[in-house]
C-alpha positions in Angstrom: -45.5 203.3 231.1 -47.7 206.6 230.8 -51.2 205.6 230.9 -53.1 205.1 227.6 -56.3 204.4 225.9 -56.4 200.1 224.4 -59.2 199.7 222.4 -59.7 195.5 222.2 -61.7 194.4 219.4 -62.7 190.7 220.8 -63.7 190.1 224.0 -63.4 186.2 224.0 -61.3 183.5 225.6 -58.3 185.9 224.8 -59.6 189.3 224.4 -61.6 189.5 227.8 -58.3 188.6 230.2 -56.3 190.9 227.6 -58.5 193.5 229.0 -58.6 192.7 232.5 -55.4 192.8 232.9 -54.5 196.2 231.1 -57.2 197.7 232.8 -55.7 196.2 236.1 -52.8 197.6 235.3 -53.9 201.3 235.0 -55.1 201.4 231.3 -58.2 202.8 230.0 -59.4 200.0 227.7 -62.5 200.0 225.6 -63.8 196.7 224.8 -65.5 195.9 221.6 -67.3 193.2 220.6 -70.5 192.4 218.3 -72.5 190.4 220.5 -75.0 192.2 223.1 -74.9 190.1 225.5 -71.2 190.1 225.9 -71.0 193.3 226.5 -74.1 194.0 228.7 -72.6 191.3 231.5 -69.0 193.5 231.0 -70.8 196.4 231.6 -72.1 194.5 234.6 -68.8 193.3 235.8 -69.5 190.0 235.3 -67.4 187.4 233.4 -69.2 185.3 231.0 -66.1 183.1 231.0 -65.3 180.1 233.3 -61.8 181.2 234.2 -59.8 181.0 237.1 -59.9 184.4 239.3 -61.1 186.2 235.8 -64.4 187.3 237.6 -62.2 189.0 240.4 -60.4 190.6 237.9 -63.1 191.6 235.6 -64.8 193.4 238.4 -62.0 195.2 239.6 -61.2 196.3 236.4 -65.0 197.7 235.2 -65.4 199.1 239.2 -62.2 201.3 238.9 -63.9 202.5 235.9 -60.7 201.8 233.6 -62.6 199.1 231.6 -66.3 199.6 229.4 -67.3 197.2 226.7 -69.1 198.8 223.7 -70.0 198.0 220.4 -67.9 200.1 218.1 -64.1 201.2 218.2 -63.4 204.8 219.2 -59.7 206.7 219.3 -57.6 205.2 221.0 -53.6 205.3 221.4 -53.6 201.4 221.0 -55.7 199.4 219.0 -56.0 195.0 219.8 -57.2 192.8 217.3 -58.7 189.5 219.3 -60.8 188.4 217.4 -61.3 184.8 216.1 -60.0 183.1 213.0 -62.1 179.6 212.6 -61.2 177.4 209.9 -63.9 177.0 206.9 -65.2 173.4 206.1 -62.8 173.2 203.1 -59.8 173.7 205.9 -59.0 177.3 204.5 -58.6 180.2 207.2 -61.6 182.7 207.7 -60.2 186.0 208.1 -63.4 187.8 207.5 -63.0 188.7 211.5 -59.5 190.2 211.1 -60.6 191.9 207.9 -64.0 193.6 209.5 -61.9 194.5 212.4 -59.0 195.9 210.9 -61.4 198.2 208.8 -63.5 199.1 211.8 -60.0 201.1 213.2 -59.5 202.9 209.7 -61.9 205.7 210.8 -60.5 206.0 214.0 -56.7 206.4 213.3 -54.2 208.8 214.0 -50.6 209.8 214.1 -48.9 207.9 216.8 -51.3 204.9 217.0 -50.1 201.3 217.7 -52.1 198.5 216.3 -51.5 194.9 217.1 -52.7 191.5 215.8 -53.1 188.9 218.6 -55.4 186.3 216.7 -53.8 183.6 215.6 -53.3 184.1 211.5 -51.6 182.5 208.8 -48.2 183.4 207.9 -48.1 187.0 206.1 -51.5 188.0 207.4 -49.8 191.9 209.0 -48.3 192.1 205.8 -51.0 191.3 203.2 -54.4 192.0 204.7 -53.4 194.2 208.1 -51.2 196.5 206.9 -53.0 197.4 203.4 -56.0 198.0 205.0 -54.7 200.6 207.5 -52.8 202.2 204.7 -56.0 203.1 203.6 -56.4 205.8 206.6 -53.4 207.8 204.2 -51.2 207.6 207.4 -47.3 206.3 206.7 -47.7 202.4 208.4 -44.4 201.8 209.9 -43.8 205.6 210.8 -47.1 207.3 211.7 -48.7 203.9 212.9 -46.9 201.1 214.5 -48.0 197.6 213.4 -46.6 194.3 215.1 -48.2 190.6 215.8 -47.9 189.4 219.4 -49.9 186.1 219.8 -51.5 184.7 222.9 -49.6 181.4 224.0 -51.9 180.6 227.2 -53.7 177.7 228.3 -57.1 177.9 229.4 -57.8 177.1 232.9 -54.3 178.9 233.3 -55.1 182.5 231.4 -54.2 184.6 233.6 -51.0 183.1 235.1 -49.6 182.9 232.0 -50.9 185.9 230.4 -48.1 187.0 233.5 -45.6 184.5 233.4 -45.1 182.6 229.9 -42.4 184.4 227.9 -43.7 186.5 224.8 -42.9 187.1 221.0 -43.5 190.3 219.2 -43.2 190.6 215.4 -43.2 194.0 214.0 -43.4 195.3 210.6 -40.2 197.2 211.7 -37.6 197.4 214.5 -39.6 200.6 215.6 -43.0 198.9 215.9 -41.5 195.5 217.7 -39.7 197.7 220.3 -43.1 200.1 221.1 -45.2 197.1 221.3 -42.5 195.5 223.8 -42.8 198.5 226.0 -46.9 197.9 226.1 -46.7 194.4 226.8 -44.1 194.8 229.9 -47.2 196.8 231.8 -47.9 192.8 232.7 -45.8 190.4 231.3 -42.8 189.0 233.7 -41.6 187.0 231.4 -39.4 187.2 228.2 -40.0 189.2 225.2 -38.3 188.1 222.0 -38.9 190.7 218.9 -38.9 189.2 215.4 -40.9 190.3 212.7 -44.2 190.3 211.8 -44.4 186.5 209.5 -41.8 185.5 212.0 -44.2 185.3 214.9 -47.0 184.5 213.0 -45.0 181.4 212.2 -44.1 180.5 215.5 -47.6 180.8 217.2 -48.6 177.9 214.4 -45.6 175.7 214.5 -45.9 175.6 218.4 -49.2 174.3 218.0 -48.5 172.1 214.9 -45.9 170.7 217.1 -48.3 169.4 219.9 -50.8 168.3 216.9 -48.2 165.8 215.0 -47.2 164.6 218.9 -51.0 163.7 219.7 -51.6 162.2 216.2 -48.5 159.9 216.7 -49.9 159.3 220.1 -53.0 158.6 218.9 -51.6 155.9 215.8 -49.6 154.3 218.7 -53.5 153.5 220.7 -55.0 152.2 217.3 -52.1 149.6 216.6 -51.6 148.5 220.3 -55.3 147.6 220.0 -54.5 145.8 217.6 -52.0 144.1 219.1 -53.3 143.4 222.4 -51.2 145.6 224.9 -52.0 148.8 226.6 -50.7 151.9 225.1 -50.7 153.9 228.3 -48.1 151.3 229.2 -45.9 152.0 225.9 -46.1 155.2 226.4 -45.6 155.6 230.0 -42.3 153.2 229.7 -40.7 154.8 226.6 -41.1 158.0 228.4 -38.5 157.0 230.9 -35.8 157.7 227.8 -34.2 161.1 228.7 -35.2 162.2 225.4 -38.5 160.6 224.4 -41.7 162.6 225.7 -44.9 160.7 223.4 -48.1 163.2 224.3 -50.9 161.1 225.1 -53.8 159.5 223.1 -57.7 160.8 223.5 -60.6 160.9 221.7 -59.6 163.6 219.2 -57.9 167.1 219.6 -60.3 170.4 220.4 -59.9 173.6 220.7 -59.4 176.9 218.8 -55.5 176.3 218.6 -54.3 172.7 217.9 -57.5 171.8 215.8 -57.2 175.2 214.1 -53.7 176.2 213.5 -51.7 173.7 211.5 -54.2 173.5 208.7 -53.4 177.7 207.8 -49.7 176.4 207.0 -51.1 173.4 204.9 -53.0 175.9 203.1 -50.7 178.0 201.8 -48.1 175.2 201.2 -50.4 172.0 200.8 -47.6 169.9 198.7 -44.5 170.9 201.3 -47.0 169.7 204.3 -47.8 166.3 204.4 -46.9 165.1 207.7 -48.7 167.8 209.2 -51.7 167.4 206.8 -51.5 163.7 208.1 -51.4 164.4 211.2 -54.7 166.4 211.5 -56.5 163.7 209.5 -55.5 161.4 212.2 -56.6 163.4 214.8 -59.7 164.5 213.4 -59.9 160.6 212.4 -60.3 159.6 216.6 -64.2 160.6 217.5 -65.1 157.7 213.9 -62.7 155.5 215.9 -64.3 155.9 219.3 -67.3 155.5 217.6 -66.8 152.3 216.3 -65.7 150.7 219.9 -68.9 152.1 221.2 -70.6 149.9 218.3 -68.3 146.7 219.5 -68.9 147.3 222.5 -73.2 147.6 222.2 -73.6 145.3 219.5 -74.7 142.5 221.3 -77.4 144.6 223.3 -80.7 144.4 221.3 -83.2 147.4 220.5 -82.6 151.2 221.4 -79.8 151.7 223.3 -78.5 154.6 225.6 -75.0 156.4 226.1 -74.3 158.7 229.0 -71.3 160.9 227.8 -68.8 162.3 230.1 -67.4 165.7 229.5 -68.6 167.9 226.4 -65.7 170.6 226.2 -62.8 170.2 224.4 -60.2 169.9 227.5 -60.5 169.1 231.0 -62.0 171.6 233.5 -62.9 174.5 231.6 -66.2 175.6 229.7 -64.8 176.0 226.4 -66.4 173.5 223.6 -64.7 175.3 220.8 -63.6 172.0 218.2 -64.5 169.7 220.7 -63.9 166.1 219.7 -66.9 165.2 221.6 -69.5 167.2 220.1 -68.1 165.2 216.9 -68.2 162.2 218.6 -71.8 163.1 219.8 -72.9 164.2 215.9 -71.3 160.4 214.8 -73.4 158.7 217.0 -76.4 160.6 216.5 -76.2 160.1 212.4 -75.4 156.6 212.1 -77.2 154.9 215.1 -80.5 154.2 217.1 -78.6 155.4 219.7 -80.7 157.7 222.7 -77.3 160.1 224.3 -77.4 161.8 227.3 -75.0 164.4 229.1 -72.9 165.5 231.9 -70.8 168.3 232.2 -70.8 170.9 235.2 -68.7 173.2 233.2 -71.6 173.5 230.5 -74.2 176.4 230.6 -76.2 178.3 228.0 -75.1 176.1 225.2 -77.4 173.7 223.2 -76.1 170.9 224.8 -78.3 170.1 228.0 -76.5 168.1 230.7 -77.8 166.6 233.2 -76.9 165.3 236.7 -75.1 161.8 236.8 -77.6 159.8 238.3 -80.3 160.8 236.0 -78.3 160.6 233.1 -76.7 157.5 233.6 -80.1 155.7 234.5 -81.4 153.0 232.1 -77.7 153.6 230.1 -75.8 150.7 228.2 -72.5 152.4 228.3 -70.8 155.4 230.2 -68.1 157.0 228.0 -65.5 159.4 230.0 -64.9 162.0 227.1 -63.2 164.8 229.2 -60.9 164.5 232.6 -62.7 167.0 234.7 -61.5 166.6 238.3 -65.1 166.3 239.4 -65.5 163.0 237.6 -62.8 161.6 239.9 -65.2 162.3 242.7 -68.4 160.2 240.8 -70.5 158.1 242.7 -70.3 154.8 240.4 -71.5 152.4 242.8 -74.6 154.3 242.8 -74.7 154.2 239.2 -74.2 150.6 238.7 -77.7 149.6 240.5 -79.5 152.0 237.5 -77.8 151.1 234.6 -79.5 148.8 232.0 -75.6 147.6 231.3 -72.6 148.1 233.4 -70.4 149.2 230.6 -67.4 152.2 230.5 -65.1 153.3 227.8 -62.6 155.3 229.3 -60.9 157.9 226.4 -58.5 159.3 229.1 -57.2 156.5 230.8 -58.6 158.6 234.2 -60.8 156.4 236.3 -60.0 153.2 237.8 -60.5 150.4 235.8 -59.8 148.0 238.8 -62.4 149.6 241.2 -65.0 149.7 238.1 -64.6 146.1 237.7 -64.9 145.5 241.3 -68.5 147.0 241.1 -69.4 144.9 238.6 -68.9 147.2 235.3 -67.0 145.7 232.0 -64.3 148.6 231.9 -62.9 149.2 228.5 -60.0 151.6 227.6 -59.2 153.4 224.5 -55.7 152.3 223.3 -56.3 148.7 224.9 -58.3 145.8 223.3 -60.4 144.0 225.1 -62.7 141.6 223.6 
């Protein structure tokens, strides 16, 4: 493909690799993002995102000179909306991003301009809120400006392998866009394109991660009654998976994330009497950091006066640095609101955030109760030996079902899992 100019408005967990890798791949790509700071360390080559080989490619990129962050859009041949959709306290989409950066390209359009929505979005989002406001440049949108949703379907920790590899949908407002937006996409991506259009994708992107949500929360009802009952879920679980065509997802402390936290409450917005299993669904899994706090109660209540909880893992999956919906940090807020209860933290993968974490020895000394939050590999490395002579109580709540409860025991600890009752 003839090189052109991609002008990325969001240079986050999707926007920044986005660039990278068009910029890798011989495009001139302006970044754009509000905040300073994100685009000084671009500017400097330096990733402020913990990413697998992203650093490597973000200075290859800005070195070769095909990649500057700046402030503003400018002309451009392609325009790339990544920027983020949160969810509002009332569980309603905020589209003020996608609205401020939609307008932002008005001044800037011309004939033979592509624009394309990668943020996840409700359904009908390029048809009712893109595609008005870029009619308002007075160019024909459809035939003077090609308009398609493509979203991102990667996994962080895995970003840029996938941004490569997983196979890719593209809805356009019309055949014409779908097909030009292909084209631009296949500078990378070795995997499959599919066009649809436009509410067709947008669709897809949310029912993928609804999908995975309504797995989890049935996971995660399955942990709560096998408590109940006395047996270990992982067990269940592991066993009924052996059925060619049973795969349960497994339970946790709560689902994270800007995706599967996010996504499945735009489609019970728009359609909140058609939706109730998925609507369930996310009150069950937003349900699991009040239930993990009340086995942390069980398990303290017979320890008198102030007591102190080392947590495990802040971010909202295992072995990256993003805390984005992160269970934990509700978990953290729960216990912090209804108890006398003094918290301390450790996370390698945490930096510049408001969360302070601290190495495991010194947070774990004078503690009543380690809870593993977050499966980093590192934690499978932990000195717990060394642990158990400075704990006040030699107490674990593994979420995860990752450490050995049999070699915790050995050392003295009471090891208790999340999904097993143990009195």
């Amino acid at each position: 493909m003839k090189r052109k100019t991609i002008c990325i408005i969001g240079l986050g967990y999707i926007g920044l690799p986005t660039a990278a890798m068009f910029a890798t791949h011989g495009h001139k790509i302006i970044g754009v993002d509000v905040n300073d700071y994100v685009i000084t360390a671009l500017n400097d080559a330096r990733s402020i995102i913990e990413e697998p080989y992203l650093d490597i490619l973000v200075q290859a990129a800005v070195k070769s000179g095909n990649l500057k962050a700046q402030k503003v859009p400018d002309e451009a041949d392609v325009f790339i909306i990544a920027v983020p959709t949160p969810i509002k306290p009332n569980k309603t989409a905020d589209m003020s991003f996608v609205i401020e950066a939609t307008q932002s390209i008005v001044p800037h359009l011309r004939a033979g301009n592509v624009v394309v929505l990668e943020s996840t979005s409700p359904p009908g989002t390029v048809d009712d809120i893109i595609v008005p406001i870029l009619a308002e440049s007075g160019l024909e949108i459809g035939e003077q400006v090609m308009v398609a949703h493509s979203p991102e379907r990667v996994l962080p920790g895995r970003i840029l392998i996938e941004l490569v590899e997983n196979n890719r949908i593209v809805g356009g407002i019309n055949q014409r866009s779908a097909e030009v937006v292909k084209d631009l996409y296949k500078t990378f991506v070795k995997g499959e394109i599919y066009l649809t259009d436009a509410k067709t994708a947008e669709m897809c992107k949310i029912m993928e991660n609804t999908y995975r949500d309504v797995n989890i929360a049935f996971a995660n009802e399955l942990a709560i009654i096998s408590e109940k009952m006395g047996i270990n879920v992982w067990d269940v679980i592991k066993l009924c998976n052996k059925h060619p065509r049973v795969n349960i997802s497994q339970p946790g402390p709560g689902v994270g994330g800007h995706c599967i936290a996010v996504d499945p409450w735009f489609i019970v917005e728009k359609y909140p009497d058609e939706t109730q299993i998925i609507a369930l669904a996310r009150r069950t899994n937003d349900s699991m950091p009040a239930h993990v706090t009340d086995r942390i109660d069980a398990i303290l209540a017979p320890i008198d006066g102030p007591r102190k909880i080392t947590i495990l893992g802040v971010t909202y999956k295992q072995d990256v640095d993003d805390l984005r919906e992160s269970p934990i940090i509700h978990l953290i807020e729960l216990l912090q609101q209804r108890h006398d209860y003094q918290i301390s933290i450790v996370d390698p993968h945490v930096k510049n955030s408001k969360f302070e974490t601290e190495e495991f020895i010194d947070a774990a000394r004078g503690s009543d109760l380690v809870v593993l939050g977050v499966q980093h590999k590192v934690f499978a490395e932990l000195d717990f030996k060394s642990v158990a002579a400075v704990m006040r109580n030699k107490n674990i709540l593994d979420t995860r079902n990752f450490l050995n409860g049999k070699e915790l025991e050995d050392l003295g600890f009471q090891y208790y899992l999340l999904g097993q009752y143990k009195n």
